[in-house]
Every structure is written in C-alpha cells, then in structure tokens.
LUMRO-123568 format. One line per field, with one value per residue (C-alpha): chain; x, y, z; residue in one letter. Coordinates in steps of 0.02 Angstrom, whole numbers, plus 50000, padded with zeros to 5 digits. Layout:
<pts>
ch <- c(A;...) $
px <- c(X;...) $
py <- c(Y;...) $
pz <- c(Z;...) $
aa <- c(A;...) $
</pts>
This chain:
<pts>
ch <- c(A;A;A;A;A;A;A;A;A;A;A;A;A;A;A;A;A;A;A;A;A;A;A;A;A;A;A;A;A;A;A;A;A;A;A;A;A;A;A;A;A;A;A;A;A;A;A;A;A;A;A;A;A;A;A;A;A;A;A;A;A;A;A;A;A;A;A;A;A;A;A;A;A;A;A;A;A;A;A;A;A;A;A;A;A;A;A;A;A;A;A;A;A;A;A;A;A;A;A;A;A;A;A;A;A;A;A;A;A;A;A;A;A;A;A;A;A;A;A;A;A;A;A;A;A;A;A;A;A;A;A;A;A;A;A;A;A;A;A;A;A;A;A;A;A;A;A;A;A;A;A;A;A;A;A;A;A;A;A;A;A;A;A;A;A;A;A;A;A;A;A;A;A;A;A;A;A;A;A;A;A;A;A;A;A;A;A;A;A;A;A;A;A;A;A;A;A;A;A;A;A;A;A;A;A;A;A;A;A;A;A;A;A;A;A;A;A;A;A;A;A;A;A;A;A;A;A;A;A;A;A;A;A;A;A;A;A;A;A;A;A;A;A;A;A;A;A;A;A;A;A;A;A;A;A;A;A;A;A;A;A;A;A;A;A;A;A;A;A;A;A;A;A;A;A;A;A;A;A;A;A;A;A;A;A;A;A;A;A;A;A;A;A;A;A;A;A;A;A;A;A;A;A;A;A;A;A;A;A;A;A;A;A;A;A;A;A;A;A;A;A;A;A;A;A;A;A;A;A;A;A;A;A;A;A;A;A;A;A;A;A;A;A;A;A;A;A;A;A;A;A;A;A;A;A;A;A;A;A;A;A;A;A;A;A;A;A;A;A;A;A;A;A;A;A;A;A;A;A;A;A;A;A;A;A;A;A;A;A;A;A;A;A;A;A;A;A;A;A;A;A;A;A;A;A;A;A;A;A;A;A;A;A;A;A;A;A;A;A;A;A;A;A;A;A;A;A;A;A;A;A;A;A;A;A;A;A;A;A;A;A;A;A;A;A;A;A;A;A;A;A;A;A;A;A;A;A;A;A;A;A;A;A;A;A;A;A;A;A;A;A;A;A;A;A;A;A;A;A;A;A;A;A;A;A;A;A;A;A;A;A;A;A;A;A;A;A;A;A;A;A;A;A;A;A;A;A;A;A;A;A;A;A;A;A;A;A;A;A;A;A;A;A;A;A;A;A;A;A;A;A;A;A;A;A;A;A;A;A;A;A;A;A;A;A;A;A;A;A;A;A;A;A;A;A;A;A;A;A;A;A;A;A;A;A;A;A;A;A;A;A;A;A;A;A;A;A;A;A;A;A;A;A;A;A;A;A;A;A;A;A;A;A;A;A;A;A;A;A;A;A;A;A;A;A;A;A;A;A;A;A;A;A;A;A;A;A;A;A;A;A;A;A;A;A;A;A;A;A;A;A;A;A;A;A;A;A;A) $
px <- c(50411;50249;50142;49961;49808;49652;49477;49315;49190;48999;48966;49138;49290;49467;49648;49739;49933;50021;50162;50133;50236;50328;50486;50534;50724;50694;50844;50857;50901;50705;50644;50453;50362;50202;50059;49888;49778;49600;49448;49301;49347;49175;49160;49342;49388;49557;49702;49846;49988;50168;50318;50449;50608;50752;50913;51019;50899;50837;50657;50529;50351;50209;50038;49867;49746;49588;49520;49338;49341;49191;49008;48935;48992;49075;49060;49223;49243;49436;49579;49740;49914;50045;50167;50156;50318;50389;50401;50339;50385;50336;50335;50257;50311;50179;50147;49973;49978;49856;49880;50020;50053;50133;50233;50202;50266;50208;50285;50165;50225;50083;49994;49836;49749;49774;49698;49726;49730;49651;49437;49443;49492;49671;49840;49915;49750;49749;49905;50031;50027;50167;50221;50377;50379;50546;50563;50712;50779;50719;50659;50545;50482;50327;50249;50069;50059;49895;49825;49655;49584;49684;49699;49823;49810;49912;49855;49958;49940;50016;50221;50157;50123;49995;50044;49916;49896;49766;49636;49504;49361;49194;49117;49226;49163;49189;49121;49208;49145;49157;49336;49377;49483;49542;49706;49760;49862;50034;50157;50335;50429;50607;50710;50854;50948;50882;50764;50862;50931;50768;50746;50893;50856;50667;50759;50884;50742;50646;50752;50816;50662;50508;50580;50515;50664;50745;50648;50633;50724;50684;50801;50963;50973;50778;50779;50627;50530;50343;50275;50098;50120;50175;50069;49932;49796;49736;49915;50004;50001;50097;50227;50244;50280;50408;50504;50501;50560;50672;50773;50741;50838;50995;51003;51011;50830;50771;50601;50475;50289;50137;50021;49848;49792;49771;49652;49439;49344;49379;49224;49220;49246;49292;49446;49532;49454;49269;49341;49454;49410;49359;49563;49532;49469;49631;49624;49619;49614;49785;49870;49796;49926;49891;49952;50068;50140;50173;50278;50351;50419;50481;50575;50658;50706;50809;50686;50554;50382;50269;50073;49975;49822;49696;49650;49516;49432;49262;49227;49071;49052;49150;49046;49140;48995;48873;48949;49032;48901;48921;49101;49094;49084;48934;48857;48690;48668;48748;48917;49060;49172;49287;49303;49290;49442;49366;49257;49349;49277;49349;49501;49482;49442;49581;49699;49637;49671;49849;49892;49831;49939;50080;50059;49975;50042;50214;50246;50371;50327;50125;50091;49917;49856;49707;49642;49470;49406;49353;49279;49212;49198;49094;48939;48869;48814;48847;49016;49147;49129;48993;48941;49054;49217;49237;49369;49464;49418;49470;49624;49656;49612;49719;49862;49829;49806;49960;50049;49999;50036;50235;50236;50172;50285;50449;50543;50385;50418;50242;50233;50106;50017;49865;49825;50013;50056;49904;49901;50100;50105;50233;50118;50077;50274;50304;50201;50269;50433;50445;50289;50276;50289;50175;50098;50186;50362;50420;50606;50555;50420;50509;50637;50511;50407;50584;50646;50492;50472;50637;50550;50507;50548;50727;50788;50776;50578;50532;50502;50461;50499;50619;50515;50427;50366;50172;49989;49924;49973;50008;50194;50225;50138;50293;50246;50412;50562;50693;50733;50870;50944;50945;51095;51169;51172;50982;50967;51068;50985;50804;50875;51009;50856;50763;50948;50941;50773;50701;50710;50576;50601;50442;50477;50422;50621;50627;50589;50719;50893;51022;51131;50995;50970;51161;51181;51032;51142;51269;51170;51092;51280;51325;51159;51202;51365;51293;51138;51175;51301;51236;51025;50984;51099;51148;51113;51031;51070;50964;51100;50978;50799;50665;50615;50460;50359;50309;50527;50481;50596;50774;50839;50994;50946;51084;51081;51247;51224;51360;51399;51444;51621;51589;51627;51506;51406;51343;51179;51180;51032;51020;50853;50788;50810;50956;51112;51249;51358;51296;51417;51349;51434;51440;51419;51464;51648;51789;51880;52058;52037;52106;51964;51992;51848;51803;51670;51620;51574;51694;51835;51877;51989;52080;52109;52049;52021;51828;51868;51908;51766;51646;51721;51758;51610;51615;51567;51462;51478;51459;51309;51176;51023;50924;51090;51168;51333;51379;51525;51613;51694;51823;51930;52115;52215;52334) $
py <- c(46746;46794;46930;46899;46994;46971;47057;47065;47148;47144;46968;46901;46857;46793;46769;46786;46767;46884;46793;46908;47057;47223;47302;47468;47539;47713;47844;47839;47661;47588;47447;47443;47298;47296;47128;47162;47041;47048;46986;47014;47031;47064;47197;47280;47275;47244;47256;47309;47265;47381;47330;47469;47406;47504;47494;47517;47453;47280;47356;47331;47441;47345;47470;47377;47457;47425;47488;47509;47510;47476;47572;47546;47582;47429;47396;47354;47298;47229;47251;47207;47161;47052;46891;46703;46647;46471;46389;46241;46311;46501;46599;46734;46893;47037;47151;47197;47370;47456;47609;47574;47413;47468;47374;47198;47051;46879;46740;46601;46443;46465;46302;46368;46515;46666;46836;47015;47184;47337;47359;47544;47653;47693;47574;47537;47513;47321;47283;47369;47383;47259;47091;47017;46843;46717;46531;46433;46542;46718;46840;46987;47127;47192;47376;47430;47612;47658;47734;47676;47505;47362;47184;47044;46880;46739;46582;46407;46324;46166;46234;46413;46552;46675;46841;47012;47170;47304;47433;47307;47286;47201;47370;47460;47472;47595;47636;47626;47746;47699;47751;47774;47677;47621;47622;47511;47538;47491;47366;47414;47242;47213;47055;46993;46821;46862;46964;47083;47104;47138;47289;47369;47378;47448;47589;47629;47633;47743;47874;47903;47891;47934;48033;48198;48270;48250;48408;48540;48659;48618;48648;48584;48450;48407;48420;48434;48503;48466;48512;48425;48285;48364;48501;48440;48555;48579;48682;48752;48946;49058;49088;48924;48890;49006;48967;48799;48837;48964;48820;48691;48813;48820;48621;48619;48604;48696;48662;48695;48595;48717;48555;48553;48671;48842;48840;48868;48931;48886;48831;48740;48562;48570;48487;48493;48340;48415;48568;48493;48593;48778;48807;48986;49035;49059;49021;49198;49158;49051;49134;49307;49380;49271;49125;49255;49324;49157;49125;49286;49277;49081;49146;49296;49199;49085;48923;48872;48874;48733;48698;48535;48533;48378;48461;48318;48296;48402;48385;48361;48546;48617;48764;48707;48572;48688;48836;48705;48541;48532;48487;48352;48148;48049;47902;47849;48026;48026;48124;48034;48184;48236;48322;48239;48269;48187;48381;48488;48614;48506;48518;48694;48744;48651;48759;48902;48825;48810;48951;49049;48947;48948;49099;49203;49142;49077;48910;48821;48628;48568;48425;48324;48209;48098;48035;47914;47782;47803;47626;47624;47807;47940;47899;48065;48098;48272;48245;48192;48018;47871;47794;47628;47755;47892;47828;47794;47970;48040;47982;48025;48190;48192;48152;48287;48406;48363;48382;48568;48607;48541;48656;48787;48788;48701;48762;48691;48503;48408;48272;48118;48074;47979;47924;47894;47769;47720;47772;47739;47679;47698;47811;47930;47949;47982;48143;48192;48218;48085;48001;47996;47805;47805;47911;47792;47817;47721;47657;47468;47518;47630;47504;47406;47498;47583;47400;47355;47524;47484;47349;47474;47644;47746;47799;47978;47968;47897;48010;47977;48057;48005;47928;48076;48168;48140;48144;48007;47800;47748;47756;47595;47689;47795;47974;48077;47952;48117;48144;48208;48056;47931;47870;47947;47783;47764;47959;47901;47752;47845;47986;47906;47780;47923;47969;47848;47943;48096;48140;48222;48287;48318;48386;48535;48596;48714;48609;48471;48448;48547;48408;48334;48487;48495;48299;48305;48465;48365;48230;48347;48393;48214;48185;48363;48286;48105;48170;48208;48056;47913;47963;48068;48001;47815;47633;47559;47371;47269;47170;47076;47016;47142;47199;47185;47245;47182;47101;46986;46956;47025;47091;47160;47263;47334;47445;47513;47653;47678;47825;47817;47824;47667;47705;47685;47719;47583;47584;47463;47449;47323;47311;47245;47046;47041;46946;47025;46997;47027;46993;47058;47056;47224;47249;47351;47400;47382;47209;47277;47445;47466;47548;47620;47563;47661;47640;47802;47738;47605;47710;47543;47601;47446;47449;47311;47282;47302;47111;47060;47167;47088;46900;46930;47044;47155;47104;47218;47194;47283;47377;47401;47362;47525;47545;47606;47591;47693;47625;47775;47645;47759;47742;47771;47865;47810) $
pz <- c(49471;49359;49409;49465;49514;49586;49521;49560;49444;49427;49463;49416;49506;49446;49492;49338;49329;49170;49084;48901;48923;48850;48918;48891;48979;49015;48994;49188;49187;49276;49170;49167;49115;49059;49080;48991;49005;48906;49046;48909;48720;48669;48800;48792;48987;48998;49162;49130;49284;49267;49361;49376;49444;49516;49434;49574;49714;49739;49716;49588;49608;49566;49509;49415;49323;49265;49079;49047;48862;48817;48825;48970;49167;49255;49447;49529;49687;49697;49608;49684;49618;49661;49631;49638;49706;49674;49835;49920;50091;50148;50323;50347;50448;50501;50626;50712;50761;50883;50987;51112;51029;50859;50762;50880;50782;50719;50621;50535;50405;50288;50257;50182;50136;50260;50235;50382;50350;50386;50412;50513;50377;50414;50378;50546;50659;50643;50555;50495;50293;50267;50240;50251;50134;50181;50078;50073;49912;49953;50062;50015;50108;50037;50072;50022;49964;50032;50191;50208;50242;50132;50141;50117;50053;50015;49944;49921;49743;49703;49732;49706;49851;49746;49876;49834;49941;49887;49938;49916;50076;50084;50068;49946;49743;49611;49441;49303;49186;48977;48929;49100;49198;49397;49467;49615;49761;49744;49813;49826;49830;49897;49896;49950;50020;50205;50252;50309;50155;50073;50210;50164;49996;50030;50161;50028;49911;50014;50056;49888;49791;49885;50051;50057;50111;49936;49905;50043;50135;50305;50459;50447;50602;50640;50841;50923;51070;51089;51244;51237;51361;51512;51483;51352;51325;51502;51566;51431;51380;51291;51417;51476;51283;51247;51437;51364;51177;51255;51352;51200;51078;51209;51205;51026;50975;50799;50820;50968;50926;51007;51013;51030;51158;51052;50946;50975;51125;51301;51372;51549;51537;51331;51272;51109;51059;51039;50974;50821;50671;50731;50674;50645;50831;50935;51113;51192;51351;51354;51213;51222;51094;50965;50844;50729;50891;50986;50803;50802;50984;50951;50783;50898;51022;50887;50860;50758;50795;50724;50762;50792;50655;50641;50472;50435;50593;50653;50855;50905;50971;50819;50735;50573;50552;50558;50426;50315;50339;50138;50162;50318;50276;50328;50290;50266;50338;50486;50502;50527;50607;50470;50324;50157;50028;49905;49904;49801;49910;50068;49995;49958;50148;50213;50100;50156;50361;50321;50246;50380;50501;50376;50286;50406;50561;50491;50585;50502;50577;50565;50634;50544;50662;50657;50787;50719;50603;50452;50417;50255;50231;50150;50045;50012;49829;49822;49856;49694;49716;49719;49856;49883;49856;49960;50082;49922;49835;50012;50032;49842;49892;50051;49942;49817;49977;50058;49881;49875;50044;50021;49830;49929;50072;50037;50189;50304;50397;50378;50499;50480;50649;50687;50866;50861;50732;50671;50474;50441;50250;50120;50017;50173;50204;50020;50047;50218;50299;50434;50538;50715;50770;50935;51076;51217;51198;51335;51270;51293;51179;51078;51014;50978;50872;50786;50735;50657;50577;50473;50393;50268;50318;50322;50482;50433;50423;50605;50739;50914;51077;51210;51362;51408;51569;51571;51653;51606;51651;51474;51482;51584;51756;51735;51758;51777;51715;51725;51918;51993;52070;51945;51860;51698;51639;51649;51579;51429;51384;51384;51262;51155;51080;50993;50921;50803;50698;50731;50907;50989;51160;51294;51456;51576;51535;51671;51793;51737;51837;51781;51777;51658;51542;51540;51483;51377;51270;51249;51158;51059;51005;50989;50858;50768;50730;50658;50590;50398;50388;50481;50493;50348;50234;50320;50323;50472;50519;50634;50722;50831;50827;50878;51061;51125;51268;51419;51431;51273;51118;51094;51275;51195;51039;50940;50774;50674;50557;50424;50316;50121;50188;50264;50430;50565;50741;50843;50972;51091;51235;51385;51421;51584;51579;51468;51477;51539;51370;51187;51032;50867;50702;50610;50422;50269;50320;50206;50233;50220;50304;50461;50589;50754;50861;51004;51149;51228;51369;51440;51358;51253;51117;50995;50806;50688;50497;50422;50403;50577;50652;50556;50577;50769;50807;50942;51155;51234;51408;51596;51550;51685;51658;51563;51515;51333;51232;51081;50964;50843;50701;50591;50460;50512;50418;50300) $
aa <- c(X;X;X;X;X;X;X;X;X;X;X;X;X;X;X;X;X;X;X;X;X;X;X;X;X;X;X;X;X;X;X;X;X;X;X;X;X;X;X;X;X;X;X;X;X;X;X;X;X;X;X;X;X;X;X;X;X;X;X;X;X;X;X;X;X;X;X;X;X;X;X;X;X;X;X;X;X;X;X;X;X;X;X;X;X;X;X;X;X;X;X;X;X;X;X;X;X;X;X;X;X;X;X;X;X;X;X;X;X;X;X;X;X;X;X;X;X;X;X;X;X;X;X;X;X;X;X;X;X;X;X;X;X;X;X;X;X;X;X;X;X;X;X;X;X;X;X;X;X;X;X;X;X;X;X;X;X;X;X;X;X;X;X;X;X;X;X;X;X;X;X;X;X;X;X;X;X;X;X;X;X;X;X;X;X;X;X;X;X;X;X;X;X;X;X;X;X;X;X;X;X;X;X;X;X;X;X;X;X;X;X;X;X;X;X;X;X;X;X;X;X;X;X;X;X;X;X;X;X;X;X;X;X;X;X;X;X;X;X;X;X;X;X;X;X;X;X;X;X;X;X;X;X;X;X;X;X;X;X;X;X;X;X;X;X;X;X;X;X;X;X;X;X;X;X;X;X;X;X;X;X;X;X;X;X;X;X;X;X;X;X;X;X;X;X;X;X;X;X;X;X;X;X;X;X;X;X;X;X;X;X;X;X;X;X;X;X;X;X;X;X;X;X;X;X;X;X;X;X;X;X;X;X;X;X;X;X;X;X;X;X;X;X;X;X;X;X;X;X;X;X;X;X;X;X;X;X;X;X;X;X;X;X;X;X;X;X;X;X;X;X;X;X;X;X;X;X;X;X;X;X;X;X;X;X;X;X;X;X;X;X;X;X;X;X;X;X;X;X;X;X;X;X;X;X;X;X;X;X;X;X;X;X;X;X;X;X;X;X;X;X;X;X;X;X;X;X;X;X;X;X;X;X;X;X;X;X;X;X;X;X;X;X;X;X;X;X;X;X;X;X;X;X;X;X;X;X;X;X;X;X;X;X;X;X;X;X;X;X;X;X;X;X;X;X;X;X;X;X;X;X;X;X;X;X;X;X;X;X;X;X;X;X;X;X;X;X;X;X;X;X;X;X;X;X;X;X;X;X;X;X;X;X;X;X;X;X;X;X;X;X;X;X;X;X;X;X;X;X;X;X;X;X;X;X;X;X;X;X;X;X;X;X;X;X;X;X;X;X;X;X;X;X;X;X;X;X;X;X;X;X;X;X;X;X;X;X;X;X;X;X;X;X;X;X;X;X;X;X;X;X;X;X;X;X;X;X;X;X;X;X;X;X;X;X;X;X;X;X;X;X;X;X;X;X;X;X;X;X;X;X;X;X;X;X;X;X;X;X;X;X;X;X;X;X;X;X;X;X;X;X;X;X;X;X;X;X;X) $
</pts>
C-alpha cells in the first residue's frame, strides 16, 4: 500500500499518493517512514507524510504535515492523510453515533465515492471517528485522533480504494505563516486477516501505548458510585451523598462521583445547565459545609470523593460570562457558551478551576463533561488563532490543558464525558483515563455501545454504568430496574455487563434490597479479583456479532477476556429474543494445555485442552431470558 493525502490550499486542490521515501529504525524498535512530496518548487511548500509503525503491534500511525517554506502566508483549508489500498472489492464498516444511539452500526460495499463524518464540532455526534475497511485480502480498522469535527472519505480508482480521514470541514482554514508549518490529525491504522484481528491489534495498541493509565497512580480497582441519576441535581445534598458513598465503600466501591448539583447559586427554577461555569460558588444551601468538607468526610469514611466539572461550558445565567467575557468563544459576535482554549488566558482560568477542586478541595476523580456543539467554532481575533481555526486551536488547547492537569495531579482519575458518548476519539482517550460510553445505560444498549467501543478502544478505558435507577424515560421507560422481587438471574445480567470495563454503579443505595446490596458486593468482589488480569491488563474477544437496540443484531453476545497467562473469563448475555442455545469458539489458549472449564452458574465443571475448547467451542444453554453466564477457563496444574 502507498500513502496518499489530500490538500487543499489557496485555490488548489490535489490527491497525491507518496511512493519516494526514507526509513529510519529507532533504538526502540518503531520504524518511521518518511514521504515528502514538493506541491510548488518555485514557492517551497512542501508535505511531508510519517508513518510510525509498531514493532510488536500490527499498528502503523499515520501524521501529515504541511511546510510553508517560502515568503509569503499560505491559506489551507484540508490536509488529511491516508492509504490507497489495492483492491477491486471493499466494504465498509461505520457507526453513526448520537445521544442514546452510540456506537449503531452500518455495513456498505463501496461502489463509488462516499464521504460522513462529523459537522457539530465534537467526534461521536454523527459518527463515530472510525472506520473499519474489509477486502478479500485484509481488514483494517482505522481510528482518527481528533475530537472536533472530521471527515472521511474513500474514493474507488481503477483497482485502488484511495481511504483519508482528517480535521478538514467546509468551514475550517488556517494560515500558514512563512517558515511555519501545519500538522494534521492522525490516523492510527490496524490490520489484520479479519477484522477482528485488526481490533485486537488497535486495543493492544492502545493500552500499551497511549492509555493513560500507563502513568498514574490512581486507585487500585476503579469501582464506581455516581449518584446523579437517581438524584440529579434537583435531590441530592450532602448527606444524602455521603449515606450513599458510605454504603458504596462497604460494596467495594473506591470512588463516590458528587455530580452536578453543587456548584453556583440556587435560584428557583435554575438547573445546573444555566449555571455551568460559576465553579467557584458552592451550593450553600444543599451542601452548606462545603466542597473541601464533603471530600474530607468521603476520604474519612474510606472512599474517594470525585466532582463533575463541564470546565468549557458557560450557562446562560453564569456570571463567568460577564467577569471573564475576554475568555468565552463566539462567532461573528455572538457567544457560543464555552470557553475558548485556544486563549492562553482560557486555559489559564481553567487551571486555576481545577486546582481549587483538586488542590483546594482534594477530589481525587473529575469528571469533564460537555454537553453542546461547537460547529465550526470560535472566530474571535483577539483570541490566539485566526478566524477559520479556532475549533482546531481549541481543541489543541484542550489537549495541552488536559496534559497539565494529569502532570499536576498524577494520583487524580480524569474521565472524558460529553452528553454521554458524544466526543469519544482516540486522541481524547490518550489524554484521559477511560471515557464514559453513554447517558442511557440500559444493558441492551450497553452491550451495544461496549462491542462497538472495542473497535478501537481497550476494555480498561470504557466506562458506563449498570442500568441505573432514574427520573427520566430514557432508559427503555424503565425507571427502577432493581426491585425486590425480581430474579437474581435478571439482577446479574444488569450488573455483570458493566464488569467487563469500568463499572459505574447509580442507585439511591439505601433504599436498595438487602438481598440486592448483598449480591451486588459480591460482584464487586468477583470484578476486584479479574480486574488487573483480565480488564486492565487483558485481551477482549468479540465472539459474536454486535447487539443492537430495539432486539436487532446478535441476541446472544458473548466476550472472553484472557490474561498473559493465557487463561481466561467468559461473558455470556441472553438478551430478550435469543435462541435458547449459543456455541462460540474461544481463542488465544494454549493448544496442548489442559484447562479446567468451569460455569458459575450451572455448576458445569469438565476439563479440556486449549485445543479442543477452541475446536469444540463451548454450548451455552438454559439461560433465561435477561439472563447471564460467566465461564472461569484455568490452567490445571501440572
């Protein structure tokens, strides 16, 4: 495959494909290779394409950049890179992703040109930033490393699929200053036979070289309680928060979320949503001791606290865009109700916002949500950008924000939110510790979004609660799905699906059955015991196609996670509509190891080799409907 890009400056436009190279082996064993091609001689403008690739992944990183070498400014309005693949036949996988419908999939035999991708100003509202590329010799799974709007395109030519992803909109241009030069978004490319080979390698990739949690010193097993939907902002205070983390921290949890609710005045009729941005006015009336004591009191009673912050946002009744109007986006004017990073001084205010809840205050979990669109972004002049790049200079600055904040405070979790899932890139999840995949969390819906999520992402950075007690209808009209009479099959199902990630739990806890509080401890045991072997350090397998809502696609889903010791756990879920039988074929055991296989549930117990397991598969069978099975698959000793 050759490397190609796509450019549009002034009033030209190209697709070039690089076949000149150099190839430098770096100590650590990445070979980069480097495509320049000249556009202008006379003028000196020149793009220059790198392709880093892995030497023990399956992964090659894919960056352009654009020189302006001559002695006047140059107008850029596109620069994207990517690969023309020899093929005469391609399909095309994708997902469109809006909130409550994350991660929905599509599958289209490209027979001409086809173009998506993202218009609103953040990666997942639209589609999700990724592209999954299958023809008769290869698969590829393809992730874009930016969180503002992008777009895809791939174009057939003659037997050649020319495939780019960039940053690149109608309304997006940048000068290029003389001796200056522009730097694309990049495209982290797996491949494999199938394509879920190509996903494992990009996981494995992920969590080894751009995972967060390669550098911190968070909590040891990441369970969570976040109180926010059966309480949100309208019924939650102090006490009702620490009952809650009080009960959280004896079923295991490490973490208890304060979500919004705390912070700015309490007017009659004023939710958080009009108030985002006055973060240093505490809620008095609700939490009358204060931010540093609601920490305090978590920490004492043996959990951690952690605060919700929509750092860029500005409500419509915040005071903050009145005393900082210098710092807030707008275009042609207008505000646009957030903050611009692309400021320096932005930048600088929302340092000084989280060290007073981190420093001051000392919560060790904040949550940055963001909960609008962008579009096209900010076009003020005073600002440290032009005016066709400041959703690019503020996500640059976003970046460089969320950088500092992870130096600063390396034993702080930092968890990427927005309106759920709606900005989940590879470049957003390189700077925080996991993302949260949606605000419904119904476990039809869950699965669904947690399969397609593993398209690019590890296991260990998706978080999402368990089907949670609510006030609104958004979770399939279901309102309270923990009662006291419902079967423990049914209570299993609901909780063991966030097991497989970063489980978030989100409950009024002291009103839950004790026989539910009781099961739900044991779980959390049960994920304390898998979580550094099989989630934080693990492979995930998709052993069937993906669920999806509303009882369409795969009615069975199953996932195996296996440890470096090659040994392995097994989630299987009957959803509503499935057959009553499933047989899936596991993967990565050791052929002539013999394996004790045991089902916790049915009490099945037989031994096998890694290469009858795998050649046989294993029959799940007499689960309910709602109902769960987990497999423990262990080497016997010798």
């Amino acid at each position: 495959m050759n490397l190609i890009y796509r450019i549009k400056y002034e009033d030209k436009e190209y697709l070039h494909e690089l076949v000149t190279r150099t190839i430098e082996k770096n100590k650590d064993g990445f070979v980069k290779k480097l495509y320049s091609r000249f556009l202008d001689h006379s003028a000196n403008f020149r793009v220059e394409v790198e392709a880093l690739k892995d030497p023990e992944f399956s992964v090659t990183k894919y960056t352009a950049v654009f020189y302006n070498e001559s002695d006047k400014k140059v107008r850029l309005y596109q620069l994207d890179p990517g690969l023309a693949i020899p093929s005469d036949n391609l399909v095309l996988q994708y997902f469109t992703s809006d909130w409550g419908s994350e991660f929905y999939p599509h599958e289209k035999k490209l027979e001409g040109e086809f173009s998506y991708g993202s218009i609103t100003g953040r990666s997942s509202k639209g589609f999700s930033p990724w592209a999954g590329l299958i023809t008769p010799e290869r698969s590829y799974s393809a992730a874009l490393a930016w969180s503002g709007s992008w777009n895809c395109t791939i174009s057939p030519m003659d037997d050649i699929y020319n495939f780019t992803m960039g940053l690149s909109t109608e309304e997006f241009f940048t000068d290029v200053a003389p001796g200056s030069s522009f730097t694309s978004a990049s495209i982290y490319i797996a491949d494999g036979e199938t394509m879920e080979d190509a996903t494992l390698q990009m996981r494995r990739y992920y969590r080894k070289r751009l995972s967060l949690l390669n550098d911190s010193e968070i909590a040891d097993v990441p369970l969570e309680y976040n109180g926010w939907w059966p309480y949100e902002d309208r019924f939650i205070n102090e006490n009702i928060y620490l009952e809650n983390a009080k009960i959280a921290k004896d079923l295991g949890c490490r973490y208890a979320m304060m979500d919004a609710g705390w912070f700015g005045g309490n007017e009659e009729g004023q939710s958080w949503y009009e108030k985002r941005g006055d973060w240093e006015i505490v809620n008095k009336k609700d939490f009358p001791s204060g931010m540093k004591a609601l920490c305090d009191n978590a920490k004492d009673i043996g959990i951690l606290p952690g605060l919700w912050c929509e750092i860029e946002a500005v409500g419509k009744d915040a005071k903050l865009k009145d005393t900082y109007e210098h710092i807030i986006a707008k275009r042609d004017g207008k505000s646009l109700g957030y903050v611009c990073f692309g400021s320096e001084e932005g930048r600088k205010w929302a340092m000084s916002v989280v060290d007073r809840i981190l420093g001051e205050y000392g919560a060790k979990w904040i949550k940055f949500d963001f909960n609008l669109d962008p579009a096209p972004g900010c076009d003020r002049e005073d600002h440290d950008h032009g005016k066709g790049d400041g959703l690019y200079a503020h996500y640059i600055g976003y970046y460089k924000f969320l950088d500092e904040v992870h130096k600063k405070y390396p034993d702080v979790v930092i968890e990427n939110c927005s309106s759920g899932g709606l900005r989940q890139d590879i470049e957003m999840l390189s700077r925080t510790h996991w993302t949260h995949l949606s605000d419904p969390d119904y476990t039809e819906f869950h699965l669904q979004c947690y399969w397609g999520s593993l398209s690019f992402l590890h296991q260990s950075a998706c978080l999402h609660f368990s089907w949670s007690e609510i006030l609104g209808d958004h979770n399939a009209g279901v309102n309270d799905p923990i009662t006291e009479d419902m079967e423990r099959s049914k209570f299993d199902y609901i909780i063991r699906s966030v097991l497989m990630g970063v489980p978030g739990f989100s409950y009024r806890l002291p009103e839950m059955p004790n026989w539910c509080k009781e099961r739900l401890g044991e779980l959390c045991d049960f994920y304390g015991e898998i979580y550094k072997d099989y989630i934080l350090n693990g492979d995930a397998y998709r052993l069937t196609p993906q669920p999806v809502m509303g009882g369409r696609g795969e009615r069975f889903p199953v996932f195996q996670f296996s440890s470096a010791e090659k040994e392995s756990v097994i989630f299987a879920f009957r959803l509503t509509g499935a057959p009553e039988e499933k047989v899936v074929y596991p993967k990565g055991l050791i052929n002539d190891a013999e394996y004790e296989v045991s089902f916790m549930d049915s009490n099945k117990v037989f031994t096998a080799t890694g290469l009858e397991i795998q050649t046989n598969g294993l029959a799940f069978e007499d689960l309910p409907e709602e109902g769960s099975e987990l497999v423990r698959i262990q080497i016997m000793e010798r």
